[in-house]
C-alpha positions in Angstrom: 73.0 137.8 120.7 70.4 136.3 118.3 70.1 137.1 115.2 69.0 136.8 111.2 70.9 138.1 108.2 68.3 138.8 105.4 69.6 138.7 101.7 69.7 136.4 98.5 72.0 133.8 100.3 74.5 132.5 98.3 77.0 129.0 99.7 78.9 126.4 97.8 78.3 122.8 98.5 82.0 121.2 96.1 83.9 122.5 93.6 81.9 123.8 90.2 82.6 121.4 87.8 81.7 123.2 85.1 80.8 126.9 84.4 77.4 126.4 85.0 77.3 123.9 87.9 74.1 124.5 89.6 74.2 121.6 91.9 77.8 122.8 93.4 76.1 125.7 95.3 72.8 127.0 97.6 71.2 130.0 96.5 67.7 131.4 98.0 66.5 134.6 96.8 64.8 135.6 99.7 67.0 133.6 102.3 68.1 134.2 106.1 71.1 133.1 108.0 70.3 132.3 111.8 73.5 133.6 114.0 73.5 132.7 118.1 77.1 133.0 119.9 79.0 133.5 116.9 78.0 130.2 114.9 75.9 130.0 112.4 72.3 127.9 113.8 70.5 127.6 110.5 70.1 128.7 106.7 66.9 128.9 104.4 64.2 131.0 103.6 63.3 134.3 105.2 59.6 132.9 105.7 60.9 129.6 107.4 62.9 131.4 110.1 61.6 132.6 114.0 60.1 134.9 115.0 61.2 137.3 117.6 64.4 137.4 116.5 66.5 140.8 115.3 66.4 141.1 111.4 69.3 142.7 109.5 67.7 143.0 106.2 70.5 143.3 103.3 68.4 142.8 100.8 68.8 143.0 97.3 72.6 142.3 98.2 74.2 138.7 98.3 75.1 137.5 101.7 78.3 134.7 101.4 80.8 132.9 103.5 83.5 135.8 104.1 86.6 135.7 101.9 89.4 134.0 103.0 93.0 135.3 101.6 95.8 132.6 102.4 99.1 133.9 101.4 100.0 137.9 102.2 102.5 139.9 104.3 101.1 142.0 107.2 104.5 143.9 107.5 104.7 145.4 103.8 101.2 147.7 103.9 103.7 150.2 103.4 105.5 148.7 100.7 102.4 148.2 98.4 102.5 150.0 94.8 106.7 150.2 95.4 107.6 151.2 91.5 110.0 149.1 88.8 111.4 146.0 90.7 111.5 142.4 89.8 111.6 140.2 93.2 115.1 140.2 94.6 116.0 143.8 94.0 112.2 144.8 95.1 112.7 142.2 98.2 116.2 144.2 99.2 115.3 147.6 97.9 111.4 148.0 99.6 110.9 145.2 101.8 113.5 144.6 103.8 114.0 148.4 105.2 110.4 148.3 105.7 110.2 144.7 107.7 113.3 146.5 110.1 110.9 148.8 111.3 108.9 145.6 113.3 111.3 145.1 115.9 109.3 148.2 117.3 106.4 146.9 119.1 104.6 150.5 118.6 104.6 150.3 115.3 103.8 146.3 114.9 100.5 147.7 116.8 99.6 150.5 114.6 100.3 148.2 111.3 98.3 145.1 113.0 95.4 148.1 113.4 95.5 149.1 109.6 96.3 145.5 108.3 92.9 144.3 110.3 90.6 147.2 109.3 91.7 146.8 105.4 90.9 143.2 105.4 87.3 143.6 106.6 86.9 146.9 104.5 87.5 144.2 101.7 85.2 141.6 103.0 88.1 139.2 104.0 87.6 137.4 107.7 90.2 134.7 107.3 94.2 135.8 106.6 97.1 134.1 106.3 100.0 135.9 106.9 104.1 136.2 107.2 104.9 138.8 110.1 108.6 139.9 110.5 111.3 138.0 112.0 110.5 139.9 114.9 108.7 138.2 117.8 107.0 141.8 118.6 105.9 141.9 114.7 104.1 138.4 115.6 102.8 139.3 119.2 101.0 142.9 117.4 99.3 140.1 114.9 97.8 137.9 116.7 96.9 140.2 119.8 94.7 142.3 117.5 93.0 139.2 115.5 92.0 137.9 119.2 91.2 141.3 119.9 88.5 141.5 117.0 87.6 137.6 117.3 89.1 137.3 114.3 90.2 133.6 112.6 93.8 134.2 111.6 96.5 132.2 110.8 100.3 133.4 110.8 103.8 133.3 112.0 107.3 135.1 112.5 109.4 134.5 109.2 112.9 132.4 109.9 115.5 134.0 108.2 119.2 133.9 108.9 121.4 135.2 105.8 121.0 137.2 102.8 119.4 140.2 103.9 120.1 143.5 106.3 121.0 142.7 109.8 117.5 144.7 110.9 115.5 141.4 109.5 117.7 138.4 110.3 117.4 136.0 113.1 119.4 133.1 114.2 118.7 129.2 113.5 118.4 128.8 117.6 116.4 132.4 118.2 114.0 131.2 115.4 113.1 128.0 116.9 112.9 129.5 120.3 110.9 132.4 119.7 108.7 130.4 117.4 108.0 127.7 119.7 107.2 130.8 122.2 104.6 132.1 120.0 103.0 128.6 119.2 102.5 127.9 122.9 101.0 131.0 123.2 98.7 131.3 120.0 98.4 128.2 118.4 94.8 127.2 118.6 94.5 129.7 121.1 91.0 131.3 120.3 90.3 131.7 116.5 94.3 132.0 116.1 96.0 129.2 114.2 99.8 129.2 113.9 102.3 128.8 110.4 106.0 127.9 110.9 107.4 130.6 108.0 110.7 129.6 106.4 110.7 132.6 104.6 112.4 130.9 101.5 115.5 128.9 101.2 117.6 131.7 99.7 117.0 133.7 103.6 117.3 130.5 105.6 121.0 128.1 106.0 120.7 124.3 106.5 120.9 125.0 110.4 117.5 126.8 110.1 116.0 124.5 107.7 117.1 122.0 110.7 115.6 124.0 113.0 112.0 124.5 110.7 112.6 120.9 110.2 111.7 120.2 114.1 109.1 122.4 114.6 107.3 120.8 112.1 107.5 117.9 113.6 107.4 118.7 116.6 103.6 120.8 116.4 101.9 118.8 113.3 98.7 120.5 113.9 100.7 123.6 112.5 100.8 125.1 109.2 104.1 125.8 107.3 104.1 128.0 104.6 106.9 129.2 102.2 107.5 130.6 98.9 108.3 128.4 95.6 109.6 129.0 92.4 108.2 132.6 92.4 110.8 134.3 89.9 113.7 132.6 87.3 116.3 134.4 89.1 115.5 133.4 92.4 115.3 129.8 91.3 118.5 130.1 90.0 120.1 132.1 93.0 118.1 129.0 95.2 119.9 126.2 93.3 123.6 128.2 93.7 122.7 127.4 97.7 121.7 124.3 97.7 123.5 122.1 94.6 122.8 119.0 96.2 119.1 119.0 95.7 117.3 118.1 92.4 115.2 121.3 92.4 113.7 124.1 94.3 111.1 122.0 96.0 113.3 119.0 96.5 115.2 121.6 99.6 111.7 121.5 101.1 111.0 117.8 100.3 114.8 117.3 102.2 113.5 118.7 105.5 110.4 117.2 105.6 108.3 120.6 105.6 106.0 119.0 102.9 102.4 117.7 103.5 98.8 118.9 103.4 99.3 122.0 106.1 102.7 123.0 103.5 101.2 126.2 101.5 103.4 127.2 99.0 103.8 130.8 97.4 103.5 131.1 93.8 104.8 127.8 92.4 104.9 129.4 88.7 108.1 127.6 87.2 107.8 124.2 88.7 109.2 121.8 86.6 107.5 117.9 86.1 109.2 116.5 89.2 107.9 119.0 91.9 104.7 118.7 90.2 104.2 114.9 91.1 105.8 115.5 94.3 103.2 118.5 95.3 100.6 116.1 94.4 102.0 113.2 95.9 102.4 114.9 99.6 99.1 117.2 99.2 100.4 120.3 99.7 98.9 123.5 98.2 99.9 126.0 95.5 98.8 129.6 96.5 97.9 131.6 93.1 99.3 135.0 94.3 97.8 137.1 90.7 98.4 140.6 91.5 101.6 140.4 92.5 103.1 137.7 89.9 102.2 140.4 87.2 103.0 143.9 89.1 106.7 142.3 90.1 106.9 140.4 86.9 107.2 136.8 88.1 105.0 134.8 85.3 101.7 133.0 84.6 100.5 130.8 87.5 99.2 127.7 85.0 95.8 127.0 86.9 94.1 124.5 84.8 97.8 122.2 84.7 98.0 123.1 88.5 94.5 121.6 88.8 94.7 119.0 86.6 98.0 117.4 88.1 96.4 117.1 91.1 97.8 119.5 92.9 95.8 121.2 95.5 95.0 125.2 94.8 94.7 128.1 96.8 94.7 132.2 96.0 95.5 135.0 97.9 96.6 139.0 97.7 100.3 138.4 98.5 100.2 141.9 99.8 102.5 143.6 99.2 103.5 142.3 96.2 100.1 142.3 95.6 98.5 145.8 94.6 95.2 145.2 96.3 93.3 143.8 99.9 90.3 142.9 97.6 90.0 139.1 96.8 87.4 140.2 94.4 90.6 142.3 93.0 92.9 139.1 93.0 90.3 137.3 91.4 89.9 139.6 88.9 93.1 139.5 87.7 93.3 135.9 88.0 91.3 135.7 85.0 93.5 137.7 82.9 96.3 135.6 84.2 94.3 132.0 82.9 92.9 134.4 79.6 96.8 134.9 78.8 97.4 130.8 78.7 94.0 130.5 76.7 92.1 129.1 80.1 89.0 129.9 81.4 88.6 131.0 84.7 84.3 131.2 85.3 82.6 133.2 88.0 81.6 130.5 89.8 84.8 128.5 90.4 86.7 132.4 91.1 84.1 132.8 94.1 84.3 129.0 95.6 88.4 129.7 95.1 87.9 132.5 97.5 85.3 131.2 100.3 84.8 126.6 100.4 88.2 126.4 98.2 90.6 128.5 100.3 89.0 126.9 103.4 89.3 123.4 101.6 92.8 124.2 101.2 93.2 124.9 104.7 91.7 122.1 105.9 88.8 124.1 107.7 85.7 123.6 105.4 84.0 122.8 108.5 84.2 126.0 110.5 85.2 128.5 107.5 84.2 129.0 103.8 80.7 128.0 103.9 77.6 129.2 104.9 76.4 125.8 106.5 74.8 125.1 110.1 77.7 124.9 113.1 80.2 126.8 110.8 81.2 130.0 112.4 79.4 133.2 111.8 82.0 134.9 109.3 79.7 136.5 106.4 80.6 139.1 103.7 77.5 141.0 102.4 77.8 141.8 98.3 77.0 145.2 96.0 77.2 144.2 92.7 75.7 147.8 91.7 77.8 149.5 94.8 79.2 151.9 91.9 78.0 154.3 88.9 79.5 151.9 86.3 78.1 148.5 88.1 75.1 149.7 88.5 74.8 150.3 84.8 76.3 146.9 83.8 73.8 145.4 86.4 71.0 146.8 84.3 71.5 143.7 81.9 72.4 141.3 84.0 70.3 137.9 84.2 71.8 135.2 86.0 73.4 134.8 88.9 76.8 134.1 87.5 76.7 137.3 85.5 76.3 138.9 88.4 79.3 137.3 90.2 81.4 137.9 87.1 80.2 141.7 87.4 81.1 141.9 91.1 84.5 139.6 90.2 85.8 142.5 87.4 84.5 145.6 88.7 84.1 145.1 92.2 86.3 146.2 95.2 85.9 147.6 98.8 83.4 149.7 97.6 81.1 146.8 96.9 81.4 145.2 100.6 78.1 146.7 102.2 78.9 144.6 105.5 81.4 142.1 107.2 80.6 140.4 109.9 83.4 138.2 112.2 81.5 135.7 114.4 78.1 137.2 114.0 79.2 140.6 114.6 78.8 143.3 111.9 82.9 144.8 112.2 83.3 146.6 108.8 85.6 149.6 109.5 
């Protein structure tokens, strides 16, 4: 079906320079996206579209490429808001026992439900998640994300030691099942597979083996991990594997580096991973909400960025405390404000939509708002609440407004999400 999406249309263009880089975005006050069989046909003025065509008119709200979160955990939805744990005991105390339960195909379906309907309640059309180690935990994933037509990327989690039996697999069931699921999924529809090492400390040298040749055996896979999240993993990481320089030098070993590899967290890297994230392109995912309700540390964006190091952010549910990237972005600035950096509204909102899909290597279907990009749109409240509405009173610019919607905003403020064209807020 035909349609146009009315509303002050909002689309990066690059990466704001500065905090007040007009020329890194499109806005039109009065604009109109043009949707036809779930792509995107045109953008521009209201007055300049066709006639005869369905109008959705969301005006005064903003319409914008939908959210993309690339780092979270569809099995711990359960887990979330799990008091007074730092990340090992919290990983062996809530996680695990809950991850156990996904060997239960049942209940992989009902999560998969509830983990799909929070994301578009929060405006986000593009995840990237760790399932279980269970195949069935997987399966429940992906089905419902082709189900809904949803762009998802994801995979099972290797892990072979160092947790309960309920949540370990073995090097040779990991690559099998995985290379079951690939065949399957991967670029199957709008799904997109990730080979999950969960992190060395969960994974021997035979699995890392193992992750090692299905990486380089599907290239047009992702790989994602988690890296120097917490000092007391580092340190348990390093008891595992002497024989490596550093934390990232057990990746670097295996070859699971490159510009699919997203890495978790990446808070304590010392000046050698640095170089080598920058020198093999792989991304840093800034995971806010959970590095300060677990404890973890300050994710330093501006060195991040200035090393050349690619960066991505994300939930990291259920570390993380909230589906909302306009949450997570939220307390990204605090995070930044702690280091004495600046975080603007501008940058916060490419981060989530062109920078995420940047980091993913999709800018082309995902992330922007562009003609032949897929029709995955969030519509914005930024007076969706008492207290907004009031702050919105004296708000003049379109930044302001952002920043208002960035701090205060949440699910309430998501008037509409649409996946391919097709309005699918729960």
């Amino acid at each position: 079906m035909t349609k146009i999406l009315r509303g002050r249309v909002l689309s990066f263009l690059r990466q704001p320079q500065v905090a007040d880089d007009h020329d890194s975005y499109s806005f039109i006050e009065d604009g109109a996206i043009l949707i036809s069989g779930g792509t995107i046909k045109a953008v521009g003025a209201f007055a300049d579209m066709p006639l005869g065509v369905e109008v959705i008119d969301h005006r005064p709200n903003l319409l914008m490429a939908g959210f993309i979160d690339t780092h979270n955990h569809f099995p711990q939805m359960q887990v979330i808001g799990s008091y007074g744990a730092q990340l090992l005991d919290w990983l062996n105390n809530y996680t695990f026992p809950a991850e156990t339960k996904f060997a239960d195909p049942v209940h992989a379906e009902r999560m998969a439900g509830k983990y799909f309907d929070e994301m578009l309640r929060n405006g986000t059309t593009t995840p990237v998640a760790y399932c279980s180690v269970h195949k069935t935990s997987a399966e429940a994933y992906f089905t419902e994300a082709a189900r809904r037509n949803i762009r998802a990327l994801g995979g099972k989690v290797l892990m072979d030691r160092n947790a309960p039996e309920g949540v370990l697999d073995t090097p040779q069931s990991a690559y099998d099942d995985t290379k079951a699921l690939i065949e399957k999924w991967h670029g199957k529809g709008r799904a997109l597979y990730a080979i999950s090492p969960r992190f060395a400390i969960t994974s021997t040298r035979a699995q890392m083996e193992m992750a090692q040749a299905l990486v380089a055996e599907n290239p047009t896979c992702y790989m994602q991990t988690h890296l120097s999240e917490n000092h007391d993993e580092i340190a348990y990481t390093m008891e595992l594997y002497p024989e490596h320089p550093d934390y990232l030098g057990i990746y670097e070993h295996y070859d699971l580096l490159g510009s699919r590899a997203l890495l978790g967290h990446c808070i304590h890297l010392n000046d050698r991973e640095r170089s080598v994230m920058a020198d093999t392109d792989c991304v840093a995912v800034f995971c806010p909400t959970s590095n300060l309700f677990i404890g973890s540390g300050l994710f330093n964006e501006e060195r991040t960025r200035t090393d050349g190091i690619r960066i991505a952010v994300a939930t990291d549910i259920g570390g993380g405390t909230s589906y909302s990237m306009l949450k997570t972005m939220d307390e990204a600035y605090k995070v930044c404000q702690l280091q004495n950096q600046n975080l603007p509204p501008l940058y916060a909102f490419y981060l989530m939509t062109l920078g995420n899909a940047k980091a993913l290597g999709l800018e082309a279907k995902i992330g922007t708002l562009e003609a032949g990009s897929e029709a995955d749109v969030v519509v914005l409240d930024a007076a969706a609440t008492p207290a907004m509405a009031l702050r919105m009173e004296t708000v003049t610019t379109l930044a302001e407004e952002l920043f208002v919607l960035q701090t205060l905003g949440d699910d309430r403020s998501v008037v509409e999400t649409y996946v391919a064209g097709v309005a699918s807020k729960p």
